[in-house]
Each structure stands twice: as C-alpha cells, then as structure tokens.
Steps between C-alpha positions, in 0.01 A plus 500: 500500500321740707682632779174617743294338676199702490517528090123488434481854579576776721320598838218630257565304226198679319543849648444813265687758655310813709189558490188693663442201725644191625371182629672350753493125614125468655355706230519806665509837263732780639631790315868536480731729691830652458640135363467371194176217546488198275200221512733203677192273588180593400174301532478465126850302545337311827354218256149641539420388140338223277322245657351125444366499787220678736586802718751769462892375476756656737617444841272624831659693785470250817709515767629158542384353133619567172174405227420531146101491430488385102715345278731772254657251265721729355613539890552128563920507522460775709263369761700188467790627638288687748315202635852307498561282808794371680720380762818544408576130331190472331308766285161482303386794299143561526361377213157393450393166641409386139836587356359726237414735415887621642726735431843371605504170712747443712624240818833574586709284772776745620862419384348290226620586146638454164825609334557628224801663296552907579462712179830710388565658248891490506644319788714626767685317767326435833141589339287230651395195263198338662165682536251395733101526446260360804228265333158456458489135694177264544185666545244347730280808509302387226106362601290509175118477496273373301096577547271272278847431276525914473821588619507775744709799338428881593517593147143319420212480686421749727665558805211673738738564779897456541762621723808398687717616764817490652458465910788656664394328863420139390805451207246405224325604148131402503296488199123531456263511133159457453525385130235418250604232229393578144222250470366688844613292783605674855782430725698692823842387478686593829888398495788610798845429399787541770910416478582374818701789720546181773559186232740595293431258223138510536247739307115419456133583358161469593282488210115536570241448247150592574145481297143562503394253311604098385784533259812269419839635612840370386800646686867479356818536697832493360847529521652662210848500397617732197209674457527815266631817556603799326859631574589832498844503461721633159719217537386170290793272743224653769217404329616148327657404874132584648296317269433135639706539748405208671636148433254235654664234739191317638134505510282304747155519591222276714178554726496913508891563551746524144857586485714682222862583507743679260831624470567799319679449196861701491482597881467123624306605758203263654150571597191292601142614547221281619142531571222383732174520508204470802092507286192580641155483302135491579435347195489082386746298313784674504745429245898545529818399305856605501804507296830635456710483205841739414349832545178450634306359764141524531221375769116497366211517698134503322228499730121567441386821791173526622351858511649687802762237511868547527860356323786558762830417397839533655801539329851444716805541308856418569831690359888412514802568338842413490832496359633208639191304634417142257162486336383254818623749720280762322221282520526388849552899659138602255314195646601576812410882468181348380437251802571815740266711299223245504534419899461890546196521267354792333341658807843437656732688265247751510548515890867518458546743253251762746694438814817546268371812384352620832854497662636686186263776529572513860829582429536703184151669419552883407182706502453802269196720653360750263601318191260208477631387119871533622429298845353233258844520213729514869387121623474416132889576501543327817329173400689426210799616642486272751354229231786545307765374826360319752533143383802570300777320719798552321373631197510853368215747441480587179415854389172396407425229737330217358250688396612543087765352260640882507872600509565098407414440847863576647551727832674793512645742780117630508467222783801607718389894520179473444276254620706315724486831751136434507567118578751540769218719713193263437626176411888487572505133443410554125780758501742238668428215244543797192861570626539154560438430128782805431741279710425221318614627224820635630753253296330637173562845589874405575551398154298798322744717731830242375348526130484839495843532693408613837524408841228371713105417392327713228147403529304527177235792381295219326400145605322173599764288632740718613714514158531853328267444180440858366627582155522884542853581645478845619282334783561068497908597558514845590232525785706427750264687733304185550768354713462780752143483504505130582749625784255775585219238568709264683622810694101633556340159595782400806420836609095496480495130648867483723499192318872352611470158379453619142771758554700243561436201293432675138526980540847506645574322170298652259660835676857400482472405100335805395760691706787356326321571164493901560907495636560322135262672305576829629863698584672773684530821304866757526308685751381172737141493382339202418344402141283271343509607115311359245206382637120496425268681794102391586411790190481292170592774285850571621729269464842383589605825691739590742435553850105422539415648801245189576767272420785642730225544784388191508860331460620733756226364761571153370884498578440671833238205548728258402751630776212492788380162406841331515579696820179298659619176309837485511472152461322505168754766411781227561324290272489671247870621515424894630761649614605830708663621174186418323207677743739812492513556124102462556509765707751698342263461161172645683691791643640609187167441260477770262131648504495695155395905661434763202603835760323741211172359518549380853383150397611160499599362172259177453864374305827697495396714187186512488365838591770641202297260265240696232181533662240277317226756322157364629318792391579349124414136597139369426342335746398215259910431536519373842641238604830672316696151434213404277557796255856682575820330453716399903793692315270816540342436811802391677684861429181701614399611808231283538391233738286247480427368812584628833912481559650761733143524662484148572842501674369785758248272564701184601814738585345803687757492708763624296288785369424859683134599484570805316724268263173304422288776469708601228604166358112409463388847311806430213450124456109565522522672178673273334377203539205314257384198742570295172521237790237360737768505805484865479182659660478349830895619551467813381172524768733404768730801414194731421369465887855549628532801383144651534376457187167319628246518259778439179605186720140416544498493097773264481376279737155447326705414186704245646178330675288518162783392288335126474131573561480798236737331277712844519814354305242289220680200577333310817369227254819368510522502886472723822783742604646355803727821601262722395212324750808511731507818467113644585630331885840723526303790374271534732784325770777664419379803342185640741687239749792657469659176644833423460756300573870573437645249757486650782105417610202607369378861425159668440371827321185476478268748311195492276420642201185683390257288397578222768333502831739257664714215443586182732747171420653262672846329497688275695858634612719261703208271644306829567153577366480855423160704392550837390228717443543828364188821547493826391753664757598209654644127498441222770751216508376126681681202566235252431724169592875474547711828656589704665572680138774828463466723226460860452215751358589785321886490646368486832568100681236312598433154695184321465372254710176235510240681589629820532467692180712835429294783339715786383387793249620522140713771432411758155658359195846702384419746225551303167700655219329563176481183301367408130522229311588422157190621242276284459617239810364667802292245702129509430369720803355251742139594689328230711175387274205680699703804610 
C-alpha cells in the first residue's frame, strides 16, 4: 500500500530539470535565476489538447467564473473534478448531462461507504482490520437525448459550439452546445445544474432543448445505481468490495417521481435517492412513462417540437443516508426533501443559492489586484472550500471533498490545520459542525488510545467514520500528531468565534483527552525535560522519531489548553474526573517539552537527530524520480535529510510564538533546501514562512503553486478529486503569508506586505462577531470594521482598535533582509509572473 497521498506525481510530475526557460502557471516564459527552475505547470499540462468539439479547450481567466470553451476528452476526469459540486452532505461530480462520454463518474453522500478488509503483509498487533472506501451511490445526473432516434453524444456529430462554467456567485455549472446530429439536424441544448447550499438533501437540473426546425425529441432521466467505474487502487479486497456495491432494497415509481434505495453490502449502511420531474414543451402529444426496477429508474418524455420551439424539463432530486434509519424512513426523509424542493421551484433554489452566496462573499471574498489568473484560482479555492463544509453537520471534510473517490474518501488532519483556519474566519459554523464531527467520534479515539496502550483519545490519521482504517503504521498508529491538531482547531475556532457554548458542551473535552494522551505517551527525562519518542511528524518521509518538534509544539499548546479550558469549566472538568494533581502534571509537561536545538548549525532539529542524518544528494537525483516514495525505498528516505512536505516550517506557522525571528530566518533557509513538496500541503505553508521572513517574490512562487495545484493539474492526479488543503491553502497564503495574520491566542495580529508583482490585496474575516476588511497598498494597510466591533489587534507589533466606521490606515514597514535560500535541484517553484506583465 502506498503511503502518500499525492502518489500520481510530484509538484511537477513531468518536470525535466533546468533549463533556458520556464513556464510558469499562466503560460508565462521567464528565464531562470540563481535557483534551479523546473516546468511545474505549464500550458501544455493545462489540458489545452485534443478536442471533439468546436473552439479551443482550456479554462478562460474571468474574475468570478471558472469556463472551459470545447470539449478535451482526454481531459474529461479532470474537468470533472473541476466542475464538482457540493454542499457538504451531498456531492455530484460534473459530468456531462448525457452521462457519457465521462471520465470518472461519481455522487458521493458524505460518511457513506463500504468496508473492506486492510491489506498486510504479516500482521502485527493493534494494526487496524477494517478499511473504509466512500462509494459511488445513485446517480441522478444522468438526462439522455435523443434527436430523430440519434442519441446526442459529443463524440459524433458535430458540436458547433460548447462550453461550461463553474459560477462562483450563483453556486451552479451551466452547460450550453449547439450540436449538429449526423443525419444534419440542429439543436441548442442549455442545462444549469445546482446542489442545494440551503436544502441539504436537495440538488437539481434544468435541461433546455431548443431547435430551428420540427424534429422529434425523446428525453431520458435516470437514476442509476452501480454504474461502472474503474478503481485505482492495488488492492483487489478494494476493488472486489467496490464493485456493485449496492444491494437494492426497493424500487417505486408513478406520475414523474421514482424511488430507489440500497444498502451497501459489507458496511450495512442505507441510502435512498429519488427523483422528480416538472416538463414543459411547445410541441403536441407529448408522451411520458416511468419505471423503476433494482438499479434503475427512468422517466421518458417524447414530444414532437415545432421550429423555434422549446423542451424544458426540471429535474429535482432527493438524497439520504443512514446507519440506523429503516428503508421507510429513507423513503419518507427523500420525499420529503423532494416536496420541499418542488414548493421552492427551480427559480426558487436558484434565488436561494444567490442570496446564500451573496452573504458568503460579503464575508470572505479576498481580492488579488495585479494578478487577474490568481484572483480567478483564489475564489476558485474559496468556493469549493466552502462547498466542501457548509452542509456537513456532523460530518467530516474529507481531504478531497466530495469532489473525487481519492485517498478512499477518508479525512485526515489536513482539515484541522488547514482548511478549517479558513472556515473559522468566513464560515465558523462549518468549522463548528467539523469539530463537532471530531467529538463525535471521541469514544473511538478512547479505544485506539486503550488498544494501543495509552491514556486518553488518539484520533486517527485516516477515516470516514471516525475509526482508524489506514494500513501503513508509521502514520495510522504512530501519528499521534493528529490528536494535537484536532486540539489545535478546537483551541483556534473558540478563539476566532468566543464561542462558549461549544467550549463547553464538546472542546473542553476533546482538550482534556488529547491532554491525557501526551502525559501517557510522553515522559520526564533525568534532567526534567519532557519527551514524546517515537512518533511520526506532518513530513511523510521520517518516521517514528524522537522528539518532533511539530509534535511537542503542538502537544505543549494542547496541555496548556487543556489547563485553561477546565479553569473556565470547572464543572466539565468535574465531570470528567480532572483533578488539581492532574492540570499540574499538564502544566508541568508543557514547561518541560524538549524542542530538539542543533547549537552548531544554530537550527532546530525537525526530529531529535535529524540534522546529524546524511544529507540526501539531489544533485544525483533525476527529476523524472519525484515523488521519491514511488521509486526509493522509506528505509532510505527515512535516514536522509530530506523532507517531503513542510514539517518544522509548518510548526512556525501555527507556533510562531515559540520561535525568534532570527530563529526562523534560519530554520526556513535549512529546511528550504531540503524539502521536495512530494506533498500538495506543502507550498502554500512554505509561502506563509517565505513572506515572514522577507522572501517575497520566492513566497509569491509558492503561493501560485498551491492555488494552481487543482486547475493546472500540478500533482497529475486531480482526476481523482480536488485538493482540499491545498485550495485551503491559496487563502492562508495570501492571509497569512502577505497578511501576515496571526493568531497565537492572545488576539489577532497583522503584517501586512506585498510582493512584486501584486498591486494590492484585500479579504475579509469575521473575528468574534466582528467584520473585518483589510486592505493592503503598496506602503500601506487600512483596517475596517464593516459590522460587529469595536475589534483589537495590532499591525506590525504596534496595537490597534478598530471601530465601525472609522478605519485605521498605518504604513507598511520594509520587509527584514531574507537570508539566502535555495531549494533542492530541480524543486524550486516555477517563477510566477502575472499573464500580461
């Protein structure tokens, strides 16, 4: 079993080392400097190829739209996973309305899934024994058409005109073709297709048909269980456990509506689906029929249009899961979601999901100025970020949304420290109902911790319902970082929101059962420090290590946490049997945590060891081997001094606080040549870092890599779904890194700068009720309250209050000096200049 998560290739996947030019994402040529260049997202790798279809493939720059003119069939998984869209319960990649041609279909319900036996090749006690894979469920995206009994398929014919987009302000993927059947007859199909961010349930299609002249139309919808798809995984339990999935427990269909549920076979769990359907024609004797039998259900409408007339149809459709729930009960919440759908009508779910929208953007819009392609990949980010959460209600996000059948489906800690930051500032009540979902979980933790003979909760690197189900030990027992970074969030979100009530009722908990974990995990050295040996760090290519300085920062702000939250709740703290004796080993732990410090190279040791490992030799390491798990052995990557994804760096990030600035300075410029960004979680970290210390135009770099991860298919794996941390990670870039906002407990803190190329930068987040714009120029940031406040923070070190309607202007200070900083050959971020430049 593969241990990454980003396997289908490295941040270049294709790259061929230096050369006399580069092209970055955008297409722009620039010649290389001092650091090695490598071709990390060209527009030959933008899909820009093949055809089937009129105009020229590949996505326009727009502002608020994402859109593809053409149709690149080789590029269909791709643009699948692109066009995916989402609420959070229900997800629907964005296939074509006919169903083929496709690449990878996919409707996902979040939390729904099938189990499967784990792989091993010798077995060991406390390896985990059930695997979890999220499952292609019922799809009711599927409206074929047929045109004088020619069916309407891109790959014949001609298609005169065809493009869709993605619109980032009204929640939807619209359609449009102007397509010629082979024996010469001419339609416009228009189609809209939205998942309901207000009805959680609820997603549904408009499907327009127009034509110049007389011609007979027959229009198919159906609901599809078990339809095909090709698996990618090595394992055949994967594959045999994923193929019908599906059991059928009833089928019922009458007048437009039809009903199908299922349970999936070794899981148990149950799902319904239904459909509904509203026709309009302008033609005469319209013909329907319906049925619904096991795996299908399918309404038929044939109709005869007059020239210039028009076939309308309306698709609502109704999702619903559950583990408990009887097949009635399935039945009765669908037609229900149904009933609500239909009352609101099409024009009324289209209403919704604007005003939705409207108030999202109100609060969370960033705007990029100078960069028109990376303003466009910025709300790209945003949008599915948010897609990915806001309906999820006690669910968790996993790493690729619902966007692909990638990494199984499971979450990892990606959602903690990566995109649940971005959450808790634009839509904290996504972030709430995330953590709730970690809380939920809490009694499953308690027994990986009692399994694997520790105290408290270990939360798991890898699942769907809470249970740890990865095979690879090193990370699915060691990992114990995970823990910590649930803490982290829990810790992060009370403070963005002063949420008390969820303090009280679920984080003091979640705080006090990771703390007990690190006080058994970890002990008290001869001299009074405080260890946690043998543990596996955020970089997945060391392993089970002592002393990882992530790890024993982020304990040590969990067990002070722990103490602070039970000092504000002492009755939770009663409940669950804290005591005096307890709180002060906490404390006693945090003040003696051992932060590994190599005094010759006047760096801190990513592990204790680490810097004395042999240097990996890059210079003899062909670019056409990256990522490095898929062709060197972990044996000889986890003795090396390298790093595959940002470690160290991401805990001065998240623990600044515990970090001088000359200590990062020199902590970035060591790691920074080290490290491969084998792992999409890396760039928009290492970005942060990269402002902080004044390298502006290298964090500028990493930045554009994290944003284009998805939409220039950087890692050669978005077919199988979009990069949730990585999207996450284009916001904290430009937030956190040109931002320079922080928060390490104590209120918030700003740093703002730009970087060349950029000719200013605004967001928006909500901190404690308070609506805060920030808008950084060259020489100068302005801070406004928009709603909410008054709002304390500082600027640069210096404190600040902000008030409604009384913004603070203050100038931006120069940038510190930044050391001299490479990068591994061959790994240096493509060198990013605005298209048009």
């Amino acid at each position: 079993m593969v241990f990454d998560r980003d396997a289908g290739g490295g941040p270049g996947g294709t790259a061929d080392g230096p050369s006399e030019a580069a092209t970055a994402p955008g297409g722009t040529t620039t010649t290389p400097d001092d650091r090695a260049v490598d071709d990390l997202g060209s527009s030959s790798d933008d899909g820009e190829l093949g055809g089937g279809a009129a105009g020229s493939p590949g996505w326009e720059v727009l502002p608020w739209l994402l859109r593809w003119r053409g149709l690149a069939v080789d590029q269909l998984r791709r643009t699948e996973s692109v066009f995916a869209l989402s609420n959070g319960h229900l997800g629907m990649r964005g296939t074509l309305d006919e169903g083929e041609p496709r690449g990878l279909p996919g409707t996902y319900l979040n939390g729904f899934y099938e189990a499967h036996a784990l792989p091993y090749g010798e077995s060991g006690y406390g390896y985990p024994e059930d695997g979890q894979t999220v499952v292609n469920v019922t799809d009711g995206k599927v409206i074929r058409l047929l045109v004088e009994d020619e069916p309407l398929d891109m790959r014949y014919g001609k298609a005169h005109e065809h493009e869709r987009e993605l619109d980032f302000r009204s929640g939807t993927l619209r359609r449009r073709t102007v397509w010629e059947s082979p024996t010469g007859r001419r339609i416009t199909v228009r189609s809209e297709r939205l998942v309901s961010l207000t009805q959680r349930a609820v997603a549904a299609i408009l499907y327009e048909v127009e034509t110049d002249e007389r011609v007979q139309l027959v229009v198919q919808s159906d609901l599809l269980a078990n339809e095909p798809v090709e698996h990618d995984s090595d394992d055949p339990r994967v594959a045999a456990a994923l193929e019908d999935p599906l059991v059928a427990d009833f089928a019922h269909a009458s007048e437009q509506r039809a009903i199908l549920a299922h349970h999936a076979r070794n899981s148990e769990l149950r799902m319904a689906a239904a459909m509904d359907h509203e026709l309009e024609t302008g033609g005469d004797g319209v013909r329907t029929e319906i049925s619904a039998d096991g795996d299908l259900a399918r309404f038929t409408a044939a109709v005869d249009v007059p020239a210039g007339g028009k076939l309308r149809l309306v698709k609502y459709l109704g999702y619903g899961w559950s583990a408990q729930r009887s097949v009635p009960a399935l039945r009765a919440q669908v037609e229900a979601a149904l009933a609500g759908a239909r009352q609101t009508g099409w024009e009324g779910l289209l209403a919704e999901q604007r005003r939705f929208l409207d108030e999202f953007w109100a609060a969370a819009d960033v705007e990029v100025r100078g960069d028109d392609e990376l303003q466009q990949a910025v709300r790209f980010a945003l949008f599915h970020v948010m897609q990915a959460a806001v309906r999820g209600e006690t669910r968790a996000i996993p790493g690729k949304g619902l966007t692909g059948p990638g990494y199984d489906g499971h979450a990892f800690w990606d959602t903690e420290m990566f995109v649940l930051p971005v959450l808790a500032c634009t839509v904290p009540e996504a972030a709430r109902d995330a953590l709730r979902w970690r809380h939920s979980t809490l009694d499953k933790a308690r027994e990986r911790a009692r399994v694997l003979g520790q105290g408290g909760a270990a939360f798991p690197w890898r699942s769907i319902n809470g249970a740890e189900c990865s095979a690879y030990w090193p990370a699915g027992t060691a990992a114990f970082h995970v823990s910590g970074d649930v803490a982290h969030a829990v810790a992060q979100y009370v403070d963005m929101t002063g949420d008390v009530a969820f303090e009280r009722e679920h984080g003091t908990e979640i705080l006090v059962e990771t703390a007990r974990l690190w006080t058994s995990l970890g002990h008290h050295d001869q001299h009074g420090g405080f260890r946690v040996d043998g543990v596996t760090g955020p970089d997945e290519y060391s392993a089970v290590m002592d002393n990882n300085t992530y790890t024993n920062l982020i304990a040590q702000e969990n067990l002070r946490n722990a103490v602070a939250a039970c000092e504000r709740h002492p009755e939770v703290a009663e409940r669950l049997d804290v005591t005096d004796e307890e709180t002060a080993a906490w404390r006693k732990a945090a003040d003696g945590m051992l932060l590994p410090f190599d005094d010759l190279l006047g760096v801190h040791e990513q592990a204790e060891g680490f810097t004395s490992h042999a240097a990996w030799d890059f210079d003899r390491t062909d670019p056409d081997e990256y990522p490095l798990m898929l062709n060197y052995p972990y044996f000889d990557l986890y003795r090396k001094q390298v790093v595959k994804q940002a470690d160290l760096v991401l805990a001065m990030h998240v623990r600044g606080d515990a970090f001088t600035p000359e200590q990062k300075a020199r902590n970035f410029a060591y790691y920074d040549a080290r490290t491969v960004r084998d792992s999409s979680l890396s760039a928009g970290t290492q970005a942060v870092l990269a402002a902080e210390v004044g390298a502006l135009r290298l964090a500028y770099d990493y930045l554009s890599e994290a944003a284009f991860t998805d939409l220039h298919d950087l890692h050669k794996n978005v077919h199988n779904g979009l990069h949730m941390a990585s999207l996450a990670g284009a916001w904290t870039g430009l937030v956190a890194g040109f931002g320079g906002m922080r928060n390490h407990g104590d209120g918030l803190s700003f740093a703002p700068r730009l970087p060349p190329g950029l000719t200013g930068l605004a967001f928006r987040l909500t901190y404690r009720g308070a609506l805060l714009s920030v808008e950084v120029e060259p020489g100068r940031a302005t801070y406004r309250v928009l709603s909410g406040g008054p709002l304390r923070a500082s600027h640069h070190g210096e404190r600040i209050t902000v008030e409604k309607g009384e913004p603070v202007t203050l100038s931006i200070p120069d940038p510190p000096k930044p050391p001299e900083i490479r990068q591994p050959r061959h790994r240096a971020p493509v060198r990013r200049t605005p298209p048009g430049s």
